[in-house]
C-alpha positions as CSV (number, residue, x, y, z in Angstrom):
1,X,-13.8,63.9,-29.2
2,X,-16.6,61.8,-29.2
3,X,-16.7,61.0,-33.2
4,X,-13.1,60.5,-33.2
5,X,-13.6,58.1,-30.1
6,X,-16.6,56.5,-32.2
7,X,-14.4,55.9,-35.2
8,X,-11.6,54.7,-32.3
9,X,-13.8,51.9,-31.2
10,X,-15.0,51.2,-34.5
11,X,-11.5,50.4,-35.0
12,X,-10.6,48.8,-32.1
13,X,-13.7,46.1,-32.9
14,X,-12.9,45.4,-36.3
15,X,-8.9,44.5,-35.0
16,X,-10.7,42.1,-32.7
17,X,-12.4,40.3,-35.2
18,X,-8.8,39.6,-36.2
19,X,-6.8,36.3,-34.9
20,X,-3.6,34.6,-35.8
21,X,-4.9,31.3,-38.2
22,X,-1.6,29.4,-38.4
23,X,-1.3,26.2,-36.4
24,X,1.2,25.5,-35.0
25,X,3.2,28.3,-37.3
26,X,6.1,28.0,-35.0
27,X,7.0,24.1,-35.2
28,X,7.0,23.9,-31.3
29,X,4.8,20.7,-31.8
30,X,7.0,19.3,-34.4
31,X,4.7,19.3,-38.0
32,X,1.3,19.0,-36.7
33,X,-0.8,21.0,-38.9
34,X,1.9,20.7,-41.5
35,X,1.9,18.2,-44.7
36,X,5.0,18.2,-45.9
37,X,6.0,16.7,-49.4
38,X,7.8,13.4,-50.1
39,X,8.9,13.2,-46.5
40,X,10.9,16.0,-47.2
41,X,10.4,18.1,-43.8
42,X,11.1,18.0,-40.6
43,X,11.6,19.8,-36.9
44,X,14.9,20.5,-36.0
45,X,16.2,22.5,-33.3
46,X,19.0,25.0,-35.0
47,X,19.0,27.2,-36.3
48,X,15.6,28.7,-34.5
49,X,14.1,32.0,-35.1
50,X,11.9,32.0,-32.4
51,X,11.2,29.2,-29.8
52,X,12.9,26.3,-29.6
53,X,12.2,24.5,-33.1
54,X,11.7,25.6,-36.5
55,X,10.9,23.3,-39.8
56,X,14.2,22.5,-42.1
57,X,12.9,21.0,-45.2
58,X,15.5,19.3,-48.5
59,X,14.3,19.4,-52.1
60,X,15.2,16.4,-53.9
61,X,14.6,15.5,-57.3
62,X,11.6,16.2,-58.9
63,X,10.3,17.7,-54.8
64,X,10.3,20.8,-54.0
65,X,10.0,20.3,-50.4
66,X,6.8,21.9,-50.5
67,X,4.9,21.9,-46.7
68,X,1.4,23.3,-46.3
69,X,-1.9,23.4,-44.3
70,X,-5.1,24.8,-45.5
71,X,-7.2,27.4,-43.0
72,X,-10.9,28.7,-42.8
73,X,-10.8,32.5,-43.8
74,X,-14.1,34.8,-44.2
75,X,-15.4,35.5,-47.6
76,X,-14.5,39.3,-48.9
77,X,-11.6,39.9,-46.4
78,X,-7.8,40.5,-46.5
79,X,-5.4,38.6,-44.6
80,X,-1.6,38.7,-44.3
81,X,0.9,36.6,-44.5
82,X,4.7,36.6,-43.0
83,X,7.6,34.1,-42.2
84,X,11.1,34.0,-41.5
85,X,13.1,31.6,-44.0
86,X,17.3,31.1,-44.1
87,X,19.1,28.9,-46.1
88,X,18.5,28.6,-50.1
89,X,16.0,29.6,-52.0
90,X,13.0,29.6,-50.1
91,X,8.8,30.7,-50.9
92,X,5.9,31.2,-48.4
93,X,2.8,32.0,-50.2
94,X,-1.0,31.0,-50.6
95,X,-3.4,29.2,-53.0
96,X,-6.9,29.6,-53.3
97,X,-7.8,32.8,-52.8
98,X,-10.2,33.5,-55.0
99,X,-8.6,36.4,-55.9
100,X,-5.5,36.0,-57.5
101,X,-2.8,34.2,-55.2
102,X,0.4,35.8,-54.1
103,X,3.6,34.4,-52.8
104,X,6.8,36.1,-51.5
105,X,10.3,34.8,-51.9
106,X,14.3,34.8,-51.7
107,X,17.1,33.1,-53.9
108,X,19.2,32.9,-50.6
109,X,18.8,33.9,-47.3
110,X,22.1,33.5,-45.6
111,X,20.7,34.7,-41.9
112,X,17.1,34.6,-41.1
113,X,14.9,36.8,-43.6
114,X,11.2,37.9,-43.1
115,X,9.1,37.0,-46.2
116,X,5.3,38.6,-46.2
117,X,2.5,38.9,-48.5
118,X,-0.8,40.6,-48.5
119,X,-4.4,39.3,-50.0
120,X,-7.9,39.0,-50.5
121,X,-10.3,36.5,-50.2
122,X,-12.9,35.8,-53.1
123,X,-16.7,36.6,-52.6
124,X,-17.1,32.6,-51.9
125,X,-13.7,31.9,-50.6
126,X,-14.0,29.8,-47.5
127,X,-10.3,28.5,-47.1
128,X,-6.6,28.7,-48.0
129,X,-3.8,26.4,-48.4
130,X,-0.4,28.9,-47.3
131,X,3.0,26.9,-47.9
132,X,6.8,26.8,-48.1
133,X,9.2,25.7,-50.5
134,X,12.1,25.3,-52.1
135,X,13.6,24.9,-55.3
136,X,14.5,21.9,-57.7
137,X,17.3,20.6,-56.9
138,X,18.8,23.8,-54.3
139,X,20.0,23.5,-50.8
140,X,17.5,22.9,-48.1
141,X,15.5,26.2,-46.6
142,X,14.8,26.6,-42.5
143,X,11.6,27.9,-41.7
144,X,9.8,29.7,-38.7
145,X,7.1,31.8,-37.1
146,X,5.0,31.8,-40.2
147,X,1.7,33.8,-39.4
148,X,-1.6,34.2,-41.2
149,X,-3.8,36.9,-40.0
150,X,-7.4,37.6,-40.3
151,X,-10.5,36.9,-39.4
152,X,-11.5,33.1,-38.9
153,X,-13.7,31.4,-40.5
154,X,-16.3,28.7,-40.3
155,X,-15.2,25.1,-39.0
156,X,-14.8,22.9,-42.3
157,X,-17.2,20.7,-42.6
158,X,-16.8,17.1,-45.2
159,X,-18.5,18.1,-48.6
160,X,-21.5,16.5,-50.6
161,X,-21.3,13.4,-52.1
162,X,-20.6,14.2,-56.1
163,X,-23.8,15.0,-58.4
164,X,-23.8,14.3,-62.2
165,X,-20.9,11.9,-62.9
166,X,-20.7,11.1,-66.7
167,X,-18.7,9.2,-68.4
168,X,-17.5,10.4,-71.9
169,X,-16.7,8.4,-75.0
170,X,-14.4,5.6,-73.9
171,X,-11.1,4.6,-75.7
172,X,-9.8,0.9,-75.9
173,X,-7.9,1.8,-72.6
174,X,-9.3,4.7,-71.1
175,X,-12.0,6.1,-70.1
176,X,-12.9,10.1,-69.1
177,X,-15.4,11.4,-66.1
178,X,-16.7,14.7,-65.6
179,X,-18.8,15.5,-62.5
180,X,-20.5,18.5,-60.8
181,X,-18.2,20.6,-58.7
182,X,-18.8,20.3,-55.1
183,X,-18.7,23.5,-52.6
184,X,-15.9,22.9,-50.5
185,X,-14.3,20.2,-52.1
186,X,-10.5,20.4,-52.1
187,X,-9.9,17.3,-54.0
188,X,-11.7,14.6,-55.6
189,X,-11.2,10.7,-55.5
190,X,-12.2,8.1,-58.3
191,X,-13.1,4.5,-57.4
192,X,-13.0,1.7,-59.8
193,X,-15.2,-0.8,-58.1
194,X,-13.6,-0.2,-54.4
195,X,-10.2,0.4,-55.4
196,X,-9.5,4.2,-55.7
197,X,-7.7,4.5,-59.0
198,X,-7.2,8.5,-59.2
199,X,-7.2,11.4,-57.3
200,X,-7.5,15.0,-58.8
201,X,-8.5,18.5,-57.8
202,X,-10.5,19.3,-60.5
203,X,-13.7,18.3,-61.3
204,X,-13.2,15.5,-64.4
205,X,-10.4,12.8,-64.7
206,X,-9.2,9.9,-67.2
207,X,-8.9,6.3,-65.7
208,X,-6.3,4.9,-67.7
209,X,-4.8,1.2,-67.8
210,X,-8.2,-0.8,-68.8
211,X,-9.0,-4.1,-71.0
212,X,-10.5,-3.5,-74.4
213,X,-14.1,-4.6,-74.7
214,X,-14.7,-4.5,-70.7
215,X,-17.4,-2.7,-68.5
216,X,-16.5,-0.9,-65.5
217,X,-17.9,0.7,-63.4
218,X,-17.1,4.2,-61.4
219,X,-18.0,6.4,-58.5
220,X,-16.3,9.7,-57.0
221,X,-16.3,11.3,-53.8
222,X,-15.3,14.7,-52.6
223,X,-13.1,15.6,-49.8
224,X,-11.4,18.4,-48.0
225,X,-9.4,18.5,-44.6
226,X,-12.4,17.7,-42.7
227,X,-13.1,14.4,-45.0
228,X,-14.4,12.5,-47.5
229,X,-17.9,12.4,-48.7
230,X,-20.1,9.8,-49.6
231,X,-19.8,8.3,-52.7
232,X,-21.3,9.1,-56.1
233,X,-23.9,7.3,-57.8
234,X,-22.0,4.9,-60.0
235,X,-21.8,5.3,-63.7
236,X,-20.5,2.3,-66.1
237,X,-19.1,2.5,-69.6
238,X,-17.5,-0.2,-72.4
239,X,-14.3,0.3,-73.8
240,X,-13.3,0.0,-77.0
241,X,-11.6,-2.7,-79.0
242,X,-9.2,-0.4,-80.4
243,X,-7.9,-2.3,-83.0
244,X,-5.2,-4.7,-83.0
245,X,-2.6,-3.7,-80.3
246,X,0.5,-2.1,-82.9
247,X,-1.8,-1.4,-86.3
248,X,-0.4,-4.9,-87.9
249,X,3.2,-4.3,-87.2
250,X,5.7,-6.8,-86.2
251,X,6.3,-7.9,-82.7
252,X,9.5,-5.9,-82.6
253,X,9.8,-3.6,-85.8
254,X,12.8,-0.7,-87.0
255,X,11.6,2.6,-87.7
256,X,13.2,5.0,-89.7
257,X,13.2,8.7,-91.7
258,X,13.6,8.9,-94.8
259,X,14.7,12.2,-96.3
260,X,12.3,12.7,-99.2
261,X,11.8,16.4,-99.5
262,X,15.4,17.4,-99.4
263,X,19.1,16.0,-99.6
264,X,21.9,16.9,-96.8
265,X,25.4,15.6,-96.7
266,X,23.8,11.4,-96.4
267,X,22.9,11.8,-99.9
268,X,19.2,10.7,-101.1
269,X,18.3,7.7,-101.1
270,X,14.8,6.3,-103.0
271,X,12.2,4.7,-101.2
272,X,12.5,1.4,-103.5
273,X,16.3,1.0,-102.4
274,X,15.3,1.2,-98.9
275,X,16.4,-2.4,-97.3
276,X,13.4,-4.7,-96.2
277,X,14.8,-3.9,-92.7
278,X,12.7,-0.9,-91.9
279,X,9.2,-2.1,-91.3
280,X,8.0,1.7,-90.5
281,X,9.1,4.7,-93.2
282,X,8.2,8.2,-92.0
283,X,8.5,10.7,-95.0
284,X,10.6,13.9,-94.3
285,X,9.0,16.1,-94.0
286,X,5.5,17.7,-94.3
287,X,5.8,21.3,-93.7
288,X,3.5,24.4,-92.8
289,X,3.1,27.3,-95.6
290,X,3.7,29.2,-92.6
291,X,4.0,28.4,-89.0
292,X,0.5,29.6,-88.0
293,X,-1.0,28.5,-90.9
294,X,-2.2,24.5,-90.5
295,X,-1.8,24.0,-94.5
296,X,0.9,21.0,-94.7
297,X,2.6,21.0,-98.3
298,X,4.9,17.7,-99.5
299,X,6.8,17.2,-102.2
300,X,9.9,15.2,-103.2
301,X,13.0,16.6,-103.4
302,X,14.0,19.3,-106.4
303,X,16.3,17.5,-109.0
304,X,18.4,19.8,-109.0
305,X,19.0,19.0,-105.4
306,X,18.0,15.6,-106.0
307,X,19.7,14.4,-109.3
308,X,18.7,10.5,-108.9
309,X,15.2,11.6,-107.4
310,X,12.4,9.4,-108.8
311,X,8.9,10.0,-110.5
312,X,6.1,11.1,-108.7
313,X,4.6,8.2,-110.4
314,X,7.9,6.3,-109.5
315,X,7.7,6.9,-105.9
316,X,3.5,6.1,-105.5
317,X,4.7,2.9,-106.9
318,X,7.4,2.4,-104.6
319,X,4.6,2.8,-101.5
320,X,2.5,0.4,-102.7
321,X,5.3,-2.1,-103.3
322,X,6.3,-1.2,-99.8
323,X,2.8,-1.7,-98.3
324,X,2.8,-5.3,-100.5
325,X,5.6,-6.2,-98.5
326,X,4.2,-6.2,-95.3
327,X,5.9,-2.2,-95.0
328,X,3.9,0.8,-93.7
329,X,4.8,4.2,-94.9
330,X,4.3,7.2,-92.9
331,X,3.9,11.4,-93.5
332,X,6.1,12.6,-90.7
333,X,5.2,16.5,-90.1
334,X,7.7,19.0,-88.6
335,X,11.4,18.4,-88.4
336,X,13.7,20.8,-87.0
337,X,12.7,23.4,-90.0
338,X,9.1,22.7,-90.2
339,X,8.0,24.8,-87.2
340,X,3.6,24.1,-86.7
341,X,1.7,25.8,-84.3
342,X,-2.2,25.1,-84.6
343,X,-3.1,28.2,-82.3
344,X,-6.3,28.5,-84.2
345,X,-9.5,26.7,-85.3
346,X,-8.6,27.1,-88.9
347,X,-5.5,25.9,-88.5
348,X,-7.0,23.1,-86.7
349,X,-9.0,22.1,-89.9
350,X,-6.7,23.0,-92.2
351,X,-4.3,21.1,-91.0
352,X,-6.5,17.6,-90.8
353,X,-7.7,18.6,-94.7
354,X,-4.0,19.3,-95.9
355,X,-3.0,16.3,-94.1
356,X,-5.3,14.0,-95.5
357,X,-4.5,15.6,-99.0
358,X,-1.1,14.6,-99.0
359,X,-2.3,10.9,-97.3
360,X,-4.8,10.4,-100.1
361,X,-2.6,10.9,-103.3
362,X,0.3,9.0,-101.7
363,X,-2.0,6.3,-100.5
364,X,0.2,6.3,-97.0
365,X,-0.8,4.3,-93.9
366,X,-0.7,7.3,-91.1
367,X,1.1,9.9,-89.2
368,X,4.2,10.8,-87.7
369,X,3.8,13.8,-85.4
370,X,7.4,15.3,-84.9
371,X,7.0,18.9,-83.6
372,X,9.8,20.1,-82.4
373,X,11.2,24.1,-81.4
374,X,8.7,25.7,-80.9
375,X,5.8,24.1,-81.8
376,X,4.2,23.4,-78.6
377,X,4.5,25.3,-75.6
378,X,2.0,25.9,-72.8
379,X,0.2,29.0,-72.0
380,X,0.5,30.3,-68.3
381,X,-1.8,28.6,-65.9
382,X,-2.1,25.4,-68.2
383,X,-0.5,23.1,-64.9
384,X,-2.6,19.9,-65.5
385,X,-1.3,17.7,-68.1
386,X,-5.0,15.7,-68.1
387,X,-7.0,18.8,-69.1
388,X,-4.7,21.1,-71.1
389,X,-6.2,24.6,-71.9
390,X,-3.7,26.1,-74.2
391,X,-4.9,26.3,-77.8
392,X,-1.6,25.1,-79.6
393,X,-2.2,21.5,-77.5
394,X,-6.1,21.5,-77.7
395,X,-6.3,21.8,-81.4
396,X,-3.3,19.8,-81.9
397,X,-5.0,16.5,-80.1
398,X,-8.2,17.1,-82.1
399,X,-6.7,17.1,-85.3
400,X,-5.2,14.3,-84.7
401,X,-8.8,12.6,-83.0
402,X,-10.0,13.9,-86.0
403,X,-7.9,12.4,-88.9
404,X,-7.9,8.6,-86.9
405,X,-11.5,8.8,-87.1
406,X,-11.4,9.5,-90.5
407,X,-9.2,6.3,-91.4
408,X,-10.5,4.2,-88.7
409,X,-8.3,1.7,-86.7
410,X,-5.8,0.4,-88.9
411,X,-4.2,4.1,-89.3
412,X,-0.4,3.8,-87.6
413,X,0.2,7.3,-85.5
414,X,3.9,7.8,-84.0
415,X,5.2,10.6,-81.9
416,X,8.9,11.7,-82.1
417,X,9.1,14.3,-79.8
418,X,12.4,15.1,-77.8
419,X,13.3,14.3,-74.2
420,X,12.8,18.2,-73.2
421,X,8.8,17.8,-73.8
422,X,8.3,14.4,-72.4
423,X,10.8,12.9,-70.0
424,X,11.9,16.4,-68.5
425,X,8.3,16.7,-67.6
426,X,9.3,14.4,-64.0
427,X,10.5,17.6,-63.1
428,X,9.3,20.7,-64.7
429,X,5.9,21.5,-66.7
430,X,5.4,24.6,-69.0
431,X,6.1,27.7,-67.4
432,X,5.2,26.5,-64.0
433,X,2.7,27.6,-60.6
434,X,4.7,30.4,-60.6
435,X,6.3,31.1,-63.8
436,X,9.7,31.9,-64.7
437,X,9.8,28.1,-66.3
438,X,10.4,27.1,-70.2
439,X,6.8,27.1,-71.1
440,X,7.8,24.2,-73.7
441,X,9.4,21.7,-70.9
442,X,7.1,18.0,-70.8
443,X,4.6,20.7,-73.4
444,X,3.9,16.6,-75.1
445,X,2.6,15.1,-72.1
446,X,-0.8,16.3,-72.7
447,X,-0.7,15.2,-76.5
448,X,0.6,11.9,-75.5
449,X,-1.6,11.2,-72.9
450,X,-5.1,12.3,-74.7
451,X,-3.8,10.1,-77.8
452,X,-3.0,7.4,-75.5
453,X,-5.9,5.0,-77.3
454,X,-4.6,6.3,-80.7
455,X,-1.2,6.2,-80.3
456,X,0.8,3.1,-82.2
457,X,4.0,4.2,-81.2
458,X,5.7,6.8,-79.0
459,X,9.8,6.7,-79.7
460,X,11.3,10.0,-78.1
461,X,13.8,11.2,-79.4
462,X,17.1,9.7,-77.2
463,X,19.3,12.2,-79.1
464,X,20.3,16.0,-79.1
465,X,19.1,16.6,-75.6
466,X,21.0,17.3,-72.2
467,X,21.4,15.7,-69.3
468,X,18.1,14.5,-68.3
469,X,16.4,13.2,-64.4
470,X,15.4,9.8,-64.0
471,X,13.0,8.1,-61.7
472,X,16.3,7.1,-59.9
473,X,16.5,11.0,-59.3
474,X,19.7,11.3,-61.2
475,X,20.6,12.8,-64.1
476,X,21.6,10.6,-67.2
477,X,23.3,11.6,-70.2
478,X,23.1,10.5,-74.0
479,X,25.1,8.1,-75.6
480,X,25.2,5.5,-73.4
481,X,23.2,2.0,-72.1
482,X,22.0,3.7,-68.9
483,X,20.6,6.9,-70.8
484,X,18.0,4.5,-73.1
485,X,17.3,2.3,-69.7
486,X,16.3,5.1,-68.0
487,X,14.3,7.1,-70.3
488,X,12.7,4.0,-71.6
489,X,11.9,3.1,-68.1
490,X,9.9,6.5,-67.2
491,X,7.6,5.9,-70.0
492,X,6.7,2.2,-69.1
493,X,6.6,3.1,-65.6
494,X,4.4,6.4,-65.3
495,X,6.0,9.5,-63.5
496,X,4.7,12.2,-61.0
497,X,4.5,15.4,-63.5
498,X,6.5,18.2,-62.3
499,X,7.2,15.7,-58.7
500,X,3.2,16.5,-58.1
501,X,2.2,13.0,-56.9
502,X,-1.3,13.6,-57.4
503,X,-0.3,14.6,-61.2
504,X,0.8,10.9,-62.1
505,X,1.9,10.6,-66.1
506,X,0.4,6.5,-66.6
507,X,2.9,4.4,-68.2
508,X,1.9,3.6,-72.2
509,X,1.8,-0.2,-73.1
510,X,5.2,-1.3,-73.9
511,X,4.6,-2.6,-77.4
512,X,3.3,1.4,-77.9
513,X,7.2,2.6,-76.7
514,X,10.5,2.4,-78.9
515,X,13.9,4.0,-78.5
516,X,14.7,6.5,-80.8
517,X,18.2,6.8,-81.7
518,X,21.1,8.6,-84.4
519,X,22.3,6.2,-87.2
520,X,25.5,7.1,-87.1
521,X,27.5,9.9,-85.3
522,X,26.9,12.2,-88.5
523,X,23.5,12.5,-87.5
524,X,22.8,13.7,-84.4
525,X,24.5,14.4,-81.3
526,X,24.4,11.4,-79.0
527,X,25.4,8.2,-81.3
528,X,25.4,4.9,-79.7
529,X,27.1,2.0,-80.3
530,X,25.6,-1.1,-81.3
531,X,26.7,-2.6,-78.3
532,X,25.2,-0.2,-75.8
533,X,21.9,-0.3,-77.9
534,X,21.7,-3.9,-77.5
535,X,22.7,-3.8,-73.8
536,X,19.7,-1.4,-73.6
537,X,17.6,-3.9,-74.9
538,X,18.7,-6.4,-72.8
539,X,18.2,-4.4,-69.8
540,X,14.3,-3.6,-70.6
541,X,13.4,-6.9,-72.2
542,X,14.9,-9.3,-70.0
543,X,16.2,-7.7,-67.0
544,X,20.1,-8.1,-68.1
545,X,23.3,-6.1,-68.2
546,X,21.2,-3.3,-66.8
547,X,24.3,-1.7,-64.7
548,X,23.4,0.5,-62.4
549,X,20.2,1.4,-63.2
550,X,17.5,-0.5,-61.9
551,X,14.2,-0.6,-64.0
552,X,10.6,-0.7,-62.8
553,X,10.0,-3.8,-64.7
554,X,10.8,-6.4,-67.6
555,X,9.2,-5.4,-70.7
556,X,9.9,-8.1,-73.6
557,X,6.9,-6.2,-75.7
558,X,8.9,-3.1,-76.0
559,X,8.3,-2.5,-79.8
560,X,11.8,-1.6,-81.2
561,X,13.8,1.0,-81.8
562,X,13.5,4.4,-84.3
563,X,16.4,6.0,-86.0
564,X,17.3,9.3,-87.4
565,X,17.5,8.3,-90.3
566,X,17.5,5.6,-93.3
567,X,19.7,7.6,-95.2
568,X,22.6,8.4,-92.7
569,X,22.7,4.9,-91.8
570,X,22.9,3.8,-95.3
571,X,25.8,6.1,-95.6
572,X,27.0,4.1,-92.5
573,X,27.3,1.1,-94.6
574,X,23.8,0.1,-92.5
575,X,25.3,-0.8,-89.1
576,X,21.9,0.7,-87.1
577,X,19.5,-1.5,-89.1
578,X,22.5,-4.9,-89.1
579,X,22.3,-4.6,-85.8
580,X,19.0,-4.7,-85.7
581,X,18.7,-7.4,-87.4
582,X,21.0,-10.0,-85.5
583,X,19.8,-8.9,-82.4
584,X,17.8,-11.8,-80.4
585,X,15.0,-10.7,-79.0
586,X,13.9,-13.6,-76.2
């Protein structure tokens, strides 16, 4: 009896070392101790679980309707979590465990439903963040009586001022920071003078946005719910002059593809009957030996595929008459067939060595990236679009670092990637913080963003894609005006990435965007007609026959428009590049 009573009391004072940690987990005080995203929660006072309120909280848009608070806990000690949800889908889970976080959850809870989870705290884990959510675009979720568990832990106390703040090698625009991780630190804010310019939860970030040839100068501070730190010692760095703004293309230029490697239903055309319209030629295509491989083979078309194809010697001659003219021609690598994943280091350097092969004996003026498929997607836990981990995206943006240092600043770099890895990326990003997500959804944010000070010219593809979210929060679809105003719009305007407002996607300079469009409704799904492109353009150059979207700004910069391609608009008796053409620009 008395061991057993020993091993009773034992008992009974571990128990008591235990203590309800949620505040406020009922929503009697309305959301104190709650954040709540976007505005998107709130007390109500039905339907109840226990008490007499309980939180009711509306996705919308790109928000999940995500509310939270973060708790001490005690270092090497589990903890459980529970809650009662009804309505749609609905999560309650925690973050920063240390251990491996956990969530439970329900696709629909018609009556209330009791959601628990178990955990662990890390060997230096100090606090948690648990939450509640909903899903993208479902019904709003009711919440109550959510409980935490545990023993309590030390009162949180405002973290150390940053240590070690460098700044990296700056771009014409940009400029990356790395500091020392602070214990404690939730979050991290960087100051620009005494304007805060970024906020991020790791320890590095990009401040985007700069002048060419300009000093700056940069502090960061750390902060958790008890505060923010001093700041920093400051640290100042030079941009770049990056060259001239558009690599020595016209105010407002056409680009286009020209089928070189293979003939379809448009027929071939040669790259010296190509109209003086098109200021930018992209080659189609370069392609992989295999998709694994890096090594990027081009040729011209077979003639027996290609009766009227030219000369090797024929067609190096045609670029250089091109490039007399005032033209740039481009390698464009990928296509729909030309799947290229760079998941190694080899690859990596195989593909800038086979890529400057093929720029070398052509004589060509740059790159056109246009991976599509399955070329990029994001690994699992790779949820920050500044600091992408996953190697098909790391090696990817060196290559590409790595060839425009090779050829200096005049070399002309596009991007052609579709609206599902850019624009979609307002509301989903790879496979997402809990998976279950197309790991390729906004998968070209991070290329875009790290080639920001490289990039010439972005034109996403406005073309073979579904019904896609706006900044208006409603979907648009292809084909029309409003579709090209609104993608167009995200990418001058900069976007929350997967609706995480401390995620923001900065807008690109509007002489780096153009619209990328189908020559003719042979070519792709989503053909436009000339009059809706040029209502487009008037909407984002000068602010007219916008209809109901309403832009962000005027932008009478925007570079121009892309199409897919020469050669089905040539076999459209050239109305894409006519139209070009006539249209006024101011």
């Amino acid at each position: 009896m008395l061991t057993l009573g020993g091993i009773v009391a034992t008992a009974s004072t571990a128990r008591a070392a235990d203590s309800e940690l949620a505040v406020n987990g009922g929503f009697e005080a309305g959301l104190t101790g709650w954040s709540c995203s976007a505005g998107s929660g709130a007390a109500v006072t039905s339907p109840v679980h226990g008490g007499v309120s309980a939180l009711k909280a509306t996705p919308a848009g790109g928000d999940n309707a995500k509310c939270s608070q973060t708790v001490n806990v005690q270092p090497n000690s589990s903890y459980s979590l529970s809650g009662w949800v009804q309505g749609g889908y609905a999560y309650l889970g925690v973050t920063g465990t240390g251990t491996g976080d956990v969530y439970a959850w329900t696709p629909s809870a018609p009556s209330w439903q009791k959601l628990s989870t178990t955990f662990r705290t890390g060997a230096t884990t100090t606090s948690v963040t648990l939450y509640t959510h909903g899903w993208y675009g479902t019904a709003a979720y009711h919440a109550d009586d959510i409980s935490l568990f545990g023993p309590g832990g030390e009162p949180v106390r405002v973290p150390a001022a940053p240590t070690g703040l460098t700044a990296g090698s700056p771009g014409s625009t940009s400029v990356p920071l790395s500091w020392t991780p602070v214990a404690g630190a939730t979050d991290y804010h960087v100051y620009q003078g005494t304007a805060k310019v970024a906020s991020v939860t790791g320890a590095s970030a990009t401040v985007t946005g700069l002048t060419p040839l300009t000093s700056y100068s940069f502090q960061v501070t750390a902060s958790n719910s008890a505060g923010e730190s001093a700041k920093s010692a400051a640290v100042s760095a030079t941009t770049t002059s990056g060259g001239t703004p558009g690599g020595g293309l016209p105010a407002h230029a056409l680009v286009g593809y020209l089928h070189t490697s293979f003939a379809n239903g448009s027929g071939y055309t040669r790259l010296a009957d190509v109209p003086e319209s098109w200021d930018v030629i992209n080659l189609a295509f370069g392609e992989p030996t295999s998709v694994t491989s890096g090594d990027i083979r081009f040729g011209l078309c077979p003639v027996a595929e290609c009766p009227n194809v030219e000369s090797a010697a024929e067609f190096k001659a045609a670029v250089k008459a091109k490039q007399a003219a005032g033209k740039k021609v481009l390698i464009s690598i990928g296509g729909q067939n030309g799947q290229v994943q760079l998941a190694s280091t080899g690859a990596r350097d195989l593909f800038v060595s086979s890529v400057s092969k093929i720029i070398d004996e052509y004589g060509l003026d740059g790159l056109d990236i246009d991976f599509e498929g399955h070329s990029l997607s994001l690994n699992t836990g790779d949820t920050d679009f500044r600091s992408p981990t996953t190697p098909v995206v790391v090696n990817l943006i060196s290559a590409v670092k790595s060839l425009k240092a090779k050829y200096g600043k005049d070399f002309i770099l596009t991007m052609a990637p579709e609206t599902f890895f850019v624009q979609l990326g307002y509301q989903f990003y790879g496979s997402g913080p809990w998976g279950g997500q197309d790991p390729r959804a906004g998968s070209y944010l991070p290329v875009i963003h790290a080639l920001r000070d490289d990039l010439t010219m972005l034109h996403v593809q406005h073309y073979n894609s579904g019904p896609i979210m706006g900044l208006d929060n409603q979907y648009h679809t292809m084909g029309s005006a409003d579709f090209h105003i609104a993608m167009a719009d995200m990418m001058l305007t900069g976007f929350p990435v997967a609706g995480n407002q401390s995620r923001i996607f900065p807008p690109l300079r509007a002489d780096q965007v153009a619209i990328g469009l189908p020559a003719s409704t042979q070519a792709a799904g989503g053909h436009t007609s000339p009059a809706e492109v040029n209502k487009a353009l008037d909407c984002l150059t000068k602010k007219t026959n916008c209809g109901s979207y309403q832009t962000h700004g005027t932008w009478p910069a925007l570079r121009g428009l892309m199409t897919w391609s020469i050669n089905w608009d040539r076999y459209n008796q050239w109305q894409f590049s006519r139209n070009f053409d006539a249209y006024t620009w101011s």
